[in-house]
C-alpha positions as CSV (number, residue, x, y, z in Angstrom):
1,X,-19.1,-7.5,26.0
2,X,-17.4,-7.5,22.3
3,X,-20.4,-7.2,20.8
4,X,-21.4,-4.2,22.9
5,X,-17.9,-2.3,21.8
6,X,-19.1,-3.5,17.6
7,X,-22.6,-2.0,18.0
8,X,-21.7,1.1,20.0
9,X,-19.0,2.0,17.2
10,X,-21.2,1.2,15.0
11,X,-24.3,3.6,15.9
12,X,-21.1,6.6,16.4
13,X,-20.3,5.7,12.4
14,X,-23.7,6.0,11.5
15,X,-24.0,8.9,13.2
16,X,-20.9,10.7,12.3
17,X,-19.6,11.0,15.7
18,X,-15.9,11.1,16.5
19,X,-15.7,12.0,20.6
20,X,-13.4,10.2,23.1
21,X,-15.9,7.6,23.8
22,X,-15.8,6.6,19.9
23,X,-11.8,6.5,20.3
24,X,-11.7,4.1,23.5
25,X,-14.4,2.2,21.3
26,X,-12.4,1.9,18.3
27,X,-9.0,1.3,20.7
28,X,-10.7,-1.1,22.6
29,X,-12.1,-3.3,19.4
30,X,-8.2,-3.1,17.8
31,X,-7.5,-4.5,20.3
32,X,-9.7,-7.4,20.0
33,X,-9.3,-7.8,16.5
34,X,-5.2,-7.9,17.4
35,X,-6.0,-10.8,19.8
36,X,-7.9,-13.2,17.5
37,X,-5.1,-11.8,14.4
38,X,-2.2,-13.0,17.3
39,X,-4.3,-16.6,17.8
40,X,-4.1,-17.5,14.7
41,X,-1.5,-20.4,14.2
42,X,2.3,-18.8,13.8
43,X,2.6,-19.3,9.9
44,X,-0.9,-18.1,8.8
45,X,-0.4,-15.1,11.0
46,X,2.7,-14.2,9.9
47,X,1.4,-14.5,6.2
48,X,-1.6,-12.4,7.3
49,X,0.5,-9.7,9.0
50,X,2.7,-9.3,6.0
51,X,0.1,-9.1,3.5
52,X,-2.7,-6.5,5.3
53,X,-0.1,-4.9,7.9
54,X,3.1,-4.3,5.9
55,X,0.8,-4.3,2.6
56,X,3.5,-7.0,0.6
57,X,1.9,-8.6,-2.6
58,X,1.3,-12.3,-2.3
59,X,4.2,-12.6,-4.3
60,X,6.7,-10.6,-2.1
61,X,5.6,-12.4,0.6
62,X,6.2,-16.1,-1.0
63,X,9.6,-14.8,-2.1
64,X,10.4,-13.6,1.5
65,X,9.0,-16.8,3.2
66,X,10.5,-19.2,0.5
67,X,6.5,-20.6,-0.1
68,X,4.7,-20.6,-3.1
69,X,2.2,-18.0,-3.9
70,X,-0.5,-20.0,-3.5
71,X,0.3,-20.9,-0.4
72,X,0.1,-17.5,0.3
73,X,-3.4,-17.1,-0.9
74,X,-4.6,-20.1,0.6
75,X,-3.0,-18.8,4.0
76,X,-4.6,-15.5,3.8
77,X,-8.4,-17.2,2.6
78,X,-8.0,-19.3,5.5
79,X,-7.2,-16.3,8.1
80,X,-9.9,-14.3,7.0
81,X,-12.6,-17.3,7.2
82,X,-11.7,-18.0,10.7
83,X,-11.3,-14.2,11.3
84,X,-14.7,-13.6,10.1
85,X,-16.1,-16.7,12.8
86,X,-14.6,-15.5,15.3
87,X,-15.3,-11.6,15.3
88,X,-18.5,-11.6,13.5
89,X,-20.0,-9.8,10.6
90,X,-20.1,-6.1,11.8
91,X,-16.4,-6.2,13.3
92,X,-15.2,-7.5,10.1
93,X,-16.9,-4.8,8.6
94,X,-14.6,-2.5,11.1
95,X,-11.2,-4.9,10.5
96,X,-11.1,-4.1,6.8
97,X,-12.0,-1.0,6.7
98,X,-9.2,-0.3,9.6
99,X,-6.7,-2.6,7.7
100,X,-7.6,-1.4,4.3
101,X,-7.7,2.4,4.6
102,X,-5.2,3.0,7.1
């Protein structure tokens, strides 16, 4: 079923279209992507979160969590490997540009 929501949004990129179907697409695989982003364990997510949601530097966030910057880095590395697995190529296509742009 995932994979239906990634190649339908997908062919409406492609194709330009933005209609209400494209929206509940694009709702519906957010919300996807914020289910395997929640799965992750509590410490690598809350790395993760700070770093592409609340756009921190890696050394803001190792000052706010009392870690070491490259403990950040490695946290983040490791979140997007197992981000990647999970959601496949095409919807991490969609996950960056969504966490990226916006």
């Amino acid at each position: 079923m995932e994979n239906g929501y990634i190649n339908s949004l997908a062919a409406s990129i492609n194709e330009g279209n933005c209609s209400t179907d494209h929206k509940v697409r694009e709702s519906s695989l957010a919300a996807i992507i914020e289910k395997e982003i929640n799965e992750l364990p509590e410490k690598m997510r809350e790395v993760f979160v700070l770093s592409r949601k609340h756009h921190l530097s890696h050394k803001e966030i190792a000052l706010q969590l009392g870690i070491e910057e490259t403990t950040v880095k490695r946290q983040i590395s490791n979140a997007l490997k197992i981000l990647r697995v999970k959601l496949g190529l095409l919807a991490w296509i969609v996950m960056v540009f969504k966490f990226f742009i916006s």
